[in-house]
C-alpha positions in Angstrom: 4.1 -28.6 0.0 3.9 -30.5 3.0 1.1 -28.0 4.4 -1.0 -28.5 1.3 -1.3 -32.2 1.2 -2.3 -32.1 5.2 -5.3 -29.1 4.2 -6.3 -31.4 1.0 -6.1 -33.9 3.4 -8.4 -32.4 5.9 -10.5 -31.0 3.4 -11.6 -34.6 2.2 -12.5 -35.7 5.2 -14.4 -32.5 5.7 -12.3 -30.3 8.4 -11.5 -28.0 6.4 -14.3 -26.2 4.1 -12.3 -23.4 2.7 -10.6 -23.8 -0.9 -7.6 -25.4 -1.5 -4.6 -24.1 -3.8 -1.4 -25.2 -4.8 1.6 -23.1 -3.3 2.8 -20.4 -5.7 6.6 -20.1 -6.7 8.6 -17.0 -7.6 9.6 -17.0 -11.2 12.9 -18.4 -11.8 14.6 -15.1 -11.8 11.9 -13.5 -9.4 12.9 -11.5 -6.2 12.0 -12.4 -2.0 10.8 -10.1 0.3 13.3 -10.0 2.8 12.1 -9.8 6.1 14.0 -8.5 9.4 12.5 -9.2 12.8 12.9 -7.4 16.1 16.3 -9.5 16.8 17.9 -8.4 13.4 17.3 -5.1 13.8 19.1 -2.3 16.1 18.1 1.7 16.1 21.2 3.6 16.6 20.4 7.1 17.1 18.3 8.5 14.1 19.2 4.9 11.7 18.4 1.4 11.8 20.8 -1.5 11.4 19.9 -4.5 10.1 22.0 -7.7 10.2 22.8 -9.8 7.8 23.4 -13.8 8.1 26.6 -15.2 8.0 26.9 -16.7 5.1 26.4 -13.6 3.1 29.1 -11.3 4.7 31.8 -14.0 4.2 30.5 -14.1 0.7 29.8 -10.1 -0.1 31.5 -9.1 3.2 29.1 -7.2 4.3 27.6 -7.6 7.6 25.2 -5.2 8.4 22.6 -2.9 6.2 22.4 1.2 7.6 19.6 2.9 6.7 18.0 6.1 7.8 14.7 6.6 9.8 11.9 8.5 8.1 11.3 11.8 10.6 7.5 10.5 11.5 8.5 7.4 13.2 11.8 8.7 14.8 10.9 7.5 18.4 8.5 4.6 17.6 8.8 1.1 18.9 10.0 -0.5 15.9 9.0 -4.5 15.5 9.8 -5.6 11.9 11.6 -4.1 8.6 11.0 -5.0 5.1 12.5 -4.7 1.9 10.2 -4.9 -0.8 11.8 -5.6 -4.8 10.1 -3.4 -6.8 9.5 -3.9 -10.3 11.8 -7.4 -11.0 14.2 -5.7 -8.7 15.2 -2.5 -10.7 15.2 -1.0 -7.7 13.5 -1.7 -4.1 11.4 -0.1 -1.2 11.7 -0.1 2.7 8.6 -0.7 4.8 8.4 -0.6 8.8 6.2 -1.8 11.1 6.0 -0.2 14.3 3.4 0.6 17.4 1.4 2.8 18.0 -0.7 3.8 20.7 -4.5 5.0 19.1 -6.1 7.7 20.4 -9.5 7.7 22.1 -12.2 9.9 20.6 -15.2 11.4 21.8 -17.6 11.0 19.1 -20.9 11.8 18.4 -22.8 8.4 17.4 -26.0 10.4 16.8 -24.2 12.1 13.7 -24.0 11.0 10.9 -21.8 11.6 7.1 -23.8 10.4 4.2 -20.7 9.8 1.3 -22.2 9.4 -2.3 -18.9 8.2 -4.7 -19.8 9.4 -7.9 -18.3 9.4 -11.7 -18.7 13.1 -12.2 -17.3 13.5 -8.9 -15.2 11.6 -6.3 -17.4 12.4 -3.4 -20.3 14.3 -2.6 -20.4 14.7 1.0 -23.4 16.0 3.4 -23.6 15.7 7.4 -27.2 15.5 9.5 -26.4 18.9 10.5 -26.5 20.3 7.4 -22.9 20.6 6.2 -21.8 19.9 2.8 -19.3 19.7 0.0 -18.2 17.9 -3.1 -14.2 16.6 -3.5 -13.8 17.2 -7.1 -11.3 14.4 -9.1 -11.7 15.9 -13.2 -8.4 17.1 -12.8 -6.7 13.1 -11.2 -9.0 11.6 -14.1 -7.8 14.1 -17.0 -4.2 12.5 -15.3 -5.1 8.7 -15.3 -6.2 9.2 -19.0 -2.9 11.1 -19.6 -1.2 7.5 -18.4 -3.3 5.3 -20.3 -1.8 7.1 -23.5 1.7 7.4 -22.4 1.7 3.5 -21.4 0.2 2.5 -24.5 2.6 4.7 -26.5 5.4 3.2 -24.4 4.5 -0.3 -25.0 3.9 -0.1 -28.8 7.7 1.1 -28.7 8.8 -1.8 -26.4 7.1 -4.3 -28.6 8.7 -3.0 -32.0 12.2 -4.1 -29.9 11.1 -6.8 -29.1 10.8 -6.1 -25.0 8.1 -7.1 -22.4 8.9 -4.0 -20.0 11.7 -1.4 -19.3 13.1 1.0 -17.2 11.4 3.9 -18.1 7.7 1.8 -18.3 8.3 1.2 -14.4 9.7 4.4 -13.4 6.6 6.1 -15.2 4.1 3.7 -13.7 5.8 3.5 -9.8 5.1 7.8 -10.7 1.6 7.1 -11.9 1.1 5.0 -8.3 2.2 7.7 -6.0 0.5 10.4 -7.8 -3.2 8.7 -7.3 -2.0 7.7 -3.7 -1.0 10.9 -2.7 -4.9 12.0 -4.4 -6.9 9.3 -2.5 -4.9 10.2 0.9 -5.7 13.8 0.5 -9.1 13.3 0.3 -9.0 11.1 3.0 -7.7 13.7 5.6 -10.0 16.4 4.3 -13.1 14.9 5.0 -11.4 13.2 8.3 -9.6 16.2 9.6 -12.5 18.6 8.4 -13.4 20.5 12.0 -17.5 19.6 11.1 -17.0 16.4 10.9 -14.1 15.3 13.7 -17.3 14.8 15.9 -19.2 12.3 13.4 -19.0 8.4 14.5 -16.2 6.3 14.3 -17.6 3.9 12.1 -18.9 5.7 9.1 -15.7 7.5 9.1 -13.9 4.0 9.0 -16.3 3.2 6.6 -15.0 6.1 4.3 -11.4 5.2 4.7 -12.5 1.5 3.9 -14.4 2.6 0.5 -11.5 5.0 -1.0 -8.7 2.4 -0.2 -11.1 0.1 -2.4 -11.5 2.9 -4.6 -7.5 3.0 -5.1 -7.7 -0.8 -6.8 -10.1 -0.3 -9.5 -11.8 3.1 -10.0 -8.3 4.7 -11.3 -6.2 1.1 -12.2 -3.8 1.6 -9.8 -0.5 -0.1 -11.8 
């Protein structure tokens, strides 16, 4: 609280011109991202340990968490580890941040990939030199609708017990999630990873990657 009354504080007097919002609180049975920085953690061969504070292992006795590494950062500097409540905690996911060197390309800023995002279609795709194709999505739409029926079904069932949510409603829609992900990062590395266009500039490629992550919020409701 203390840092909202000093930004109202600075916002009357006219330092500060952005808006100004009360601090939001976790439900009263609502879950914390627990976070593990670089001194919490320790990579022992291919797992992680993460430590736990005192006061827990006296209380649970347990001191330290083991988990294993995925295989694709096996070797990377890692910096931070999450664990992410997933669903008012019915069960929970694991993030990592680590670094990574990028990789210098040699582009071609005189090329260019025009992307039209369509209804009909997900993408329809042409280069300046001529090259062009179309990334189909009836078949992730025909899908989505699928889920809007099955939700809708399970929620008339929930309500006749009397129930906001269940365990099957959040296992179906954490299913749902994945599937569209996995679609939007497919046709992300198509068009990026398509020899024709690994020459195009960095920016309109960026530009792609910017439009289908956007894409993943609203087109296809992601749950």
């Amino acid at each position: 609280m203390k840092s909202f009354f000093k930004l109202l504080d600075k916002k009357r007097k006219g330092d500060y011109d952005k808006p100004v919002s009360l601090p939001k609180y976790l439900d009263k049975d609502g879950n914390f991202i627990c976070t593990f920085k670089k001194d919490l953690l320790k990579v022992i061969d291919d797992n992680i340990r993460l430590s736990l504070v005192l006061d827990f292992n006296r209380n649970y006795g347990t001191r330290y968490l083991y988990f294993k590494i995925p295989d694709n950062i096996i070797g990377k500097y890692i910096k931070e580890v999450r664990i992410i409540p997933k669903y008012n905690g019915m069960w929970f996911e694991i993030e990592y941040v680590y670094h990574e060197d990028g990789e210098i390309a040699g582009l071609d800023y005189n090329s260019h990939l025009s992307i039209d995002l369509g209804v009909d279609n997900f993408a329809t795709c042409v280069t300046t030199s001529g090259t062009a194709f179309i990334l189909d999505d009836k078949g992730i739409k025909s899908y989505n609708r699928w889920c809007n029926k099955e939700k809708s079904r399970l929620q008339s069932v929930y309500d006749k017990q009397g129930l906001d949510d269940g365990y099957k409603m959040n296992q179906f829609s954490r299913k749902r999630f994945w599937k569209i992900n996995d679609f939007m990062n497919q046709c992300v590395n198509y068009i990026v990873n398509n020899p024709p266009l690994k020459e195009v500039g960095l920016s309109l490629r960026q530009a792609l990657i910017d439009q289908t992550e956007f894409l993943k919020g609203t087109t296809l409701s992601r749950p």
